[in-house]
MMTF fields as JSON, N, C-alpha, C and O atoms, coordinates in Angstrom:
{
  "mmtfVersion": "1.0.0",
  "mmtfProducer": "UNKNOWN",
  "numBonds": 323,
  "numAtoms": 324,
  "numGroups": 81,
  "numChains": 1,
  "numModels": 1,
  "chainsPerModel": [1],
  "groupsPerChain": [81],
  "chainIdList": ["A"],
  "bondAtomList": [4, 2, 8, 6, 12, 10, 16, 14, 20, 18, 24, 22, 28, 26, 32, 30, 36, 34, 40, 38, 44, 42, 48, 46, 52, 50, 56, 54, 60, 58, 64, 62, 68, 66, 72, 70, 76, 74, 80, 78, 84, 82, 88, 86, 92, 90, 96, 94, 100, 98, 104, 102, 108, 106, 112, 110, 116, 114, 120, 118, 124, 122, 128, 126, 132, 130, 136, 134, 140, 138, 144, 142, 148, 146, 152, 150, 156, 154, 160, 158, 164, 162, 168, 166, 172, 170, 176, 174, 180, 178, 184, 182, 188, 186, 192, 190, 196, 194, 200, 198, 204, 202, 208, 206, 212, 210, 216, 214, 220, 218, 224, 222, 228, 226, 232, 230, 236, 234, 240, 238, 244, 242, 248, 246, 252, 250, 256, 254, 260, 258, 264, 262, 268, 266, 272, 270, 276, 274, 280, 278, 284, 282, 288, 286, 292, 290, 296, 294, 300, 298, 304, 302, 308, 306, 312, 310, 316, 314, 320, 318],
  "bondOrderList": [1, 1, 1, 1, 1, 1, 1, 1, 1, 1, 1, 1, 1, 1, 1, 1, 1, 1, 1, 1, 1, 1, 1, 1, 1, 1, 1, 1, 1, 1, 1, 1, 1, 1, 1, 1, 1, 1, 1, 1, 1, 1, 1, 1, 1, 1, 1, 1, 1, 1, 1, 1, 1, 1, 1, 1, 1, 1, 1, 1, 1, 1, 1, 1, 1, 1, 1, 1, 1, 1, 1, 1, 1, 1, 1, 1, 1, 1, 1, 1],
  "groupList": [{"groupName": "UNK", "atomNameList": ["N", "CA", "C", "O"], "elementList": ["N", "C", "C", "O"], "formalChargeList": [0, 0, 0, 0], "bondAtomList": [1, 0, 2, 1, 3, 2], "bondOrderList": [1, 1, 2], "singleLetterCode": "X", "chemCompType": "L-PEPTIDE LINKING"}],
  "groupTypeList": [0, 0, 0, 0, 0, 0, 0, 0, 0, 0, 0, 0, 0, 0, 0, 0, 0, 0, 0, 0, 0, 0, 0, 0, 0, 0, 0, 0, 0, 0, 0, 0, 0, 0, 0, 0, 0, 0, 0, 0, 0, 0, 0, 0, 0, 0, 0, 0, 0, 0, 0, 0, 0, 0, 0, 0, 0, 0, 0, 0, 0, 0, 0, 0, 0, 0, 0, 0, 0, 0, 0, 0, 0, 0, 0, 0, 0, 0, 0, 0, 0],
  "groupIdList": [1, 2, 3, 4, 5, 6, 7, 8, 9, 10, 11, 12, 13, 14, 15, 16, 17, 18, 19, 20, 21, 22, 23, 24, 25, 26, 27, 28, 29, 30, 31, 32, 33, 34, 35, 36, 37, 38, 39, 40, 41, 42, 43, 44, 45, 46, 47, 48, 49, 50, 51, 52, 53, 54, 55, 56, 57, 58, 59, 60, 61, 62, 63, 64, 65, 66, 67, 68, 69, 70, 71, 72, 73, 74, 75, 76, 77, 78, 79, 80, 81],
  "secStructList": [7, 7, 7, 7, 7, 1, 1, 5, 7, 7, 7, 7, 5, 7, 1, 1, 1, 7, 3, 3, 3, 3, 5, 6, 6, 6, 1, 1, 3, 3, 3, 3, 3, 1, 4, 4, 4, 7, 3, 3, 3, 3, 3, 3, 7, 1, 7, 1, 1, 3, 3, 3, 3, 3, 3, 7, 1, 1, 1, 3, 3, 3, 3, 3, 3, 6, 6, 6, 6, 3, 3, 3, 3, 3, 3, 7, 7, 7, 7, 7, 7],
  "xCoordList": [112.084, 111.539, 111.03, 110.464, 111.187, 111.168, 110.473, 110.856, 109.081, 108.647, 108.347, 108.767, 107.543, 107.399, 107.972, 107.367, 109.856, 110.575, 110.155, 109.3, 110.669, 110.891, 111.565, 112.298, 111.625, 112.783, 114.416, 115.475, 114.022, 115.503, 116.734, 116.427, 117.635, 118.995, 119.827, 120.329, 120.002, 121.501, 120.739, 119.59, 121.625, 121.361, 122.535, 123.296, 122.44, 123.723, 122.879, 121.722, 123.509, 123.262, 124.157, 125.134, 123.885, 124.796, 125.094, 124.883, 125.687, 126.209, 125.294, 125.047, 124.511, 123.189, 122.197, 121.426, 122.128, 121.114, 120.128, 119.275, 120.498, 119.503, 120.117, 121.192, 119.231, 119.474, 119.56, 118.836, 120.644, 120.69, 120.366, 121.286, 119.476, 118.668, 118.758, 118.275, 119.406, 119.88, 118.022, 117.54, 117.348, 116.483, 116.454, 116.681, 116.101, 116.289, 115.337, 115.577, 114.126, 112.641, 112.606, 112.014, 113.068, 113.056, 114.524, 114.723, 115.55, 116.517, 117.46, 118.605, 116.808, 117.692, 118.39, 118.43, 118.869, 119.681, 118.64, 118.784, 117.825, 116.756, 117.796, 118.557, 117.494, 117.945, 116.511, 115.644, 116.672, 114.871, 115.556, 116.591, 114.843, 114.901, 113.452, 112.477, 113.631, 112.467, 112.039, 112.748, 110.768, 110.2, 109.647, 108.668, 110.383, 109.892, 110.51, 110.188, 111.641, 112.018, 110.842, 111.131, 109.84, 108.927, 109.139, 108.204, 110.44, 110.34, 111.96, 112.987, 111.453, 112.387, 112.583, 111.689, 113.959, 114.469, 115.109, 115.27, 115.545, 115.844, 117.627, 117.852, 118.544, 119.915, 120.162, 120.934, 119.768, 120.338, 119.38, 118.965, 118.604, 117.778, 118.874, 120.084, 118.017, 118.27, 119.483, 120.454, 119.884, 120.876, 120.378, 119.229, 122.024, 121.35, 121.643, 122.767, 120.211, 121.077, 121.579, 122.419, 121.542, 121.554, 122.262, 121.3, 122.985, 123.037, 124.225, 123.625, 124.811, 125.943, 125.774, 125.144, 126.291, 126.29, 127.378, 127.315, 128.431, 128.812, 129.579, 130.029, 129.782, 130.195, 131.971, 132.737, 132.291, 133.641, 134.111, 133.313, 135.882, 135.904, 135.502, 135.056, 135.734, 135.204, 134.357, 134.395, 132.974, 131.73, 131.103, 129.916, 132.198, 131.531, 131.15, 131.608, 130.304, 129.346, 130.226, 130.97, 130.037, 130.133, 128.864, 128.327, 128.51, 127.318, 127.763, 128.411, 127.649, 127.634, 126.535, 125.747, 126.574, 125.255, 126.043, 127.264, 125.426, 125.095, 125.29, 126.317, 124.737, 124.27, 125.533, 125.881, 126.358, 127.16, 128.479, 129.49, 128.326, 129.499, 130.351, 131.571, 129.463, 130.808, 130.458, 129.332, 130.97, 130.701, 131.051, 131.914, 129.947, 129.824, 131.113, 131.274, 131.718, 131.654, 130.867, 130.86, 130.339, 129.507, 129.446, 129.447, 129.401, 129.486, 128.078, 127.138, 127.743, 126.345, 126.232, 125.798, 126.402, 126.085, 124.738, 124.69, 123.422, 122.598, 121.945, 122.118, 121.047, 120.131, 119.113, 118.038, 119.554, 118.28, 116.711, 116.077, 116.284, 114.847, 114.073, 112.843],
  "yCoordList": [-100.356, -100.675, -99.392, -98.564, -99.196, -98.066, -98.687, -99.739, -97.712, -98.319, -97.069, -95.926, -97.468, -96.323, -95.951, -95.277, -96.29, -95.872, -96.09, -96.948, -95.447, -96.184, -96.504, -95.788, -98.246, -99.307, -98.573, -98.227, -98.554, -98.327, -99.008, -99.577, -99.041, -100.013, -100.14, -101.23, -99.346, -99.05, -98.194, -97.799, -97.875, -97.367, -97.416, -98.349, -96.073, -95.934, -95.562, -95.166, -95.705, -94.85, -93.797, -94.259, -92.54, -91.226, -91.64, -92.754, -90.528, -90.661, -90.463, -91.142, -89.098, -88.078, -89.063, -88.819, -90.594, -91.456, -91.564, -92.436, -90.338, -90.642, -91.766, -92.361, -91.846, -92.744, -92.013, -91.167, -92.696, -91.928, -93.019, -93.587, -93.062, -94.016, -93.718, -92.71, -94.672, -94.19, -95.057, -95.815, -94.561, -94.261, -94.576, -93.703, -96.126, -96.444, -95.473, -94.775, -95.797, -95.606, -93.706, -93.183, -92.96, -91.503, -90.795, -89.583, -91.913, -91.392, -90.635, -90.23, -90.525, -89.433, -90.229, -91.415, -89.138, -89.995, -88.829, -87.645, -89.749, -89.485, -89.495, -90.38, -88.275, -88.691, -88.763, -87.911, -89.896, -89.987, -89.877, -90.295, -89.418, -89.263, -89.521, -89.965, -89.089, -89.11, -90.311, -91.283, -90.411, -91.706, -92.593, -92.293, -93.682, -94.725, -94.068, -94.613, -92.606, -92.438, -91.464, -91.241, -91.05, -90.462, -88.916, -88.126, -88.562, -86.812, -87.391, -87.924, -86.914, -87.484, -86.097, -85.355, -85.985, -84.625, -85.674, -86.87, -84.823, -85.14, -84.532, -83.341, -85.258, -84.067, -84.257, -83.384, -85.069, -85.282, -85.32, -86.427, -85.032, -85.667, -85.916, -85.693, -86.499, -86.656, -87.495, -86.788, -88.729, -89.616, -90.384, -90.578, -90.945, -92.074, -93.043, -93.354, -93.982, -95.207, -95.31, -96.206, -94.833, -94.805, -96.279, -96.996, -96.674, -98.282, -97.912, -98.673, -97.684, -97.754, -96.977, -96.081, -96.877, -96.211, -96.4, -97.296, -95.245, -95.774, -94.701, -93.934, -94.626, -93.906, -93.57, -94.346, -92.278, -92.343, -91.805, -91.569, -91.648, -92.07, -90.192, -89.673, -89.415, -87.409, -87.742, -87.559, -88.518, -87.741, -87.925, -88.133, -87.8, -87.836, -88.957, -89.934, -89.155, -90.121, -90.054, -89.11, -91.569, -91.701, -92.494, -93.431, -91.777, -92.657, -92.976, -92.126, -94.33, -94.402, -95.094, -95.929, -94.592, -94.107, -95.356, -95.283, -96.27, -97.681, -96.689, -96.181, -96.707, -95.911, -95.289, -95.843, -93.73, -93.787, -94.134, -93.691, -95.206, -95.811, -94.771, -94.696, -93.758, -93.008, -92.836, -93.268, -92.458, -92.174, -90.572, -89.891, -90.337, -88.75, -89.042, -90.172, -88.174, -87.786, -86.426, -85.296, -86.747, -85.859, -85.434, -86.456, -84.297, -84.127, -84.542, -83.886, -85.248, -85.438, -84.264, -84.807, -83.334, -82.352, -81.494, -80.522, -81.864, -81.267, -81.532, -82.55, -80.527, -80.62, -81.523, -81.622, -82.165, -83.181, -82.799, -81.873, -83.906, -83.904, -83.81, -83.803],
  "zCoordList": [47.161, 45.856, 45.224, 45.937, 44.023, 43.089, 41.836, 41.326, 41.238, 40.641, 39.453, 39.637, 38.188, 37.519, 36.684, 35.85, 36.449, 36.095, 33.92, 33.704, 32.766, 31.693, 31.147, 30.465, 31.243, 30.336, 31.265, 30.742, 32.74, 33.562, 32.834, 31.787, 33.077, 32.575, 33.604, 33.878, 34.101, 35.502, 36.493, 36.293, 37.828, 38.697, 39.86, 40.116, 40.502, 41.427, 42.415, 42.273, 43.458, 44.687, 45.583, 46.171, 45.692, 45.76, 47.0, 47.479, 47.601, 48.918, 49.753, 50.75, 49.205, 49.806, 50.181, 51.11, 49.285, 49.604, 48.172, 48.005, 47.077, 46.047, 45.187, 45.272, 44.454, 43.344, 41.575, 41.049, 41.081, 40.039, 38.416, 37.828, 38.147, 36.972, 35.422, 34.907, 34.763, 33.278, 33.175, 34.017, 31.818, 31.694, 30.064, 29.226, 29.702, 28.303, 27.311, 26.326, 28.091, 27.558, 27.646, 26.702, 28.473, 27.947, 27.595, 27.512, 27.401, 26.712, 28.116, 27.912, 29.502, 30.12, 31.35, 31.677, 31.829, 33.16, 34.657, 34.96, 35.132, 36.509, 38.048, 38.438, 38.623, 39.854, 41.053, 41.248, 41.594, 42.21, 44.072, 44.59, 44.39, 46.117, 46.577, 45.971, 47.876, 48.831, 48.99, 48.727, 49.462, 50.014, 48.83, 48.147, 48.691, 47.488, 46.218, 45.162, 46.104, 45.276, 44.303, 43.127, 44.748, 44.1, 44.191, 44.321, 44.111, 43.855, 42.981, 43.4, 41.512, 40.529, 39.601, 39.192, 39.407, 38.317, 37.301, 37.544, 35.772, 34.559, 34.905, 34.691, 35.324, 35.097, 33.469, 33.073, 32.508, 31.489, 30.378, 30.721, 29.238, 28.719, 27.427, 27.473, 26.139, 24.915, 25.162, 24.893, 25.568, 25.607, 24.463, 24.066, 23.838, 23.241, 23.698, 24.091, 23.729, 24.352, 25.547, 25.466, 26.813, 27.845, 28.549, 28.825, 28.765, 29.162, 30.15, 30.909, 30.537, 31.913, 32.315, 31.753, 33.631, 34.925, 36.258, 37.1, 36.188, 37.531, 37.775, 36.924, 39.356, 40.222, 40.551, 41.123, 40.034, 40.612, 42.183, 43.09, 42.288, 44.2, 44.199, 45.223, 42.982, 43.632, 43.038, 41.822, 43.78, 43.038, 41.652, 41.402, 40.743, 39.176, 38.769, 39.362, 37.762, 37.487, 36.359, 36.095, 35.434, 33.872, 33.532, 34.124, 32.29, 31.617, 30.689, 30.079, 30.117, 28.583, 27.702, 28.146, 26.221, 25.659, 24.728, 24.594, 24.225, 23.268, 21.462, 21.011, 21.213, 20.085, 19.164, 18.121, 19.818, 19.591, 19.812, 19.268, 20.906, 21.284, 22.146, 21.999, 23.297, 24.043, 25.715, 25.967, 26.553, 27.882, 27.812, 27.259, 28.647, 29.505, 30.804, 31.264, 31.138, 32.696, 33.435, 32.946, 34.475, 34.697, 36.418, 37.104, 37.144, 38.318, 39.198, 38.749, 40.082, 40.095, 41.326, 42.343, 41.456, 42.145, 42.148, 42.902, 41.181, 41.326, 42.402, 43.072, 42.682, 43.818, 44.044, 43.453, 44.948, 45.559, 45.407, 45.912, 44.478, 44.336, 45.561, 45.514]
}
């Protein structure tokens, strides 16, 4: 259980074990680790609209943003919180 988050929408879980959280309420896409998820980085800010989330079979993430109607692809390769 993961708590704290603002106005979450989606959520994946990496391979590494983190979790990667589109983030209605600050616009970004959160990747949270550690215990209860409480050591949390920003890989994305200023989204609009934040609402999907999902995992491809190399790794890359797609987000897509409500607002202007488009999806990111994105490598989730940053460093573990």
């Amino acid at each position: 259980m993961m708590h704290g988050f603002k106005a979450p929408h989606d959520a994946i879980r990496l391979a590494d074990g983190s979790i990667l959280v589109n983030e209605l309420g600050s616009k970004s896409l959160i990747r949270a680790g550690g215990e209860h998820g409480k050591d949390r980085n920003v890989l994305i800010g200023d989204l609009e609209g934040p609402v999907g989330l999902v995992g491809g079979p190399k790794g890359e993430v797609y987000v897509t943003e409500a607002l202007p109607g488009r999806s990111r692809r994105l490598k989730a390769t940053a460093k573990k919180p």
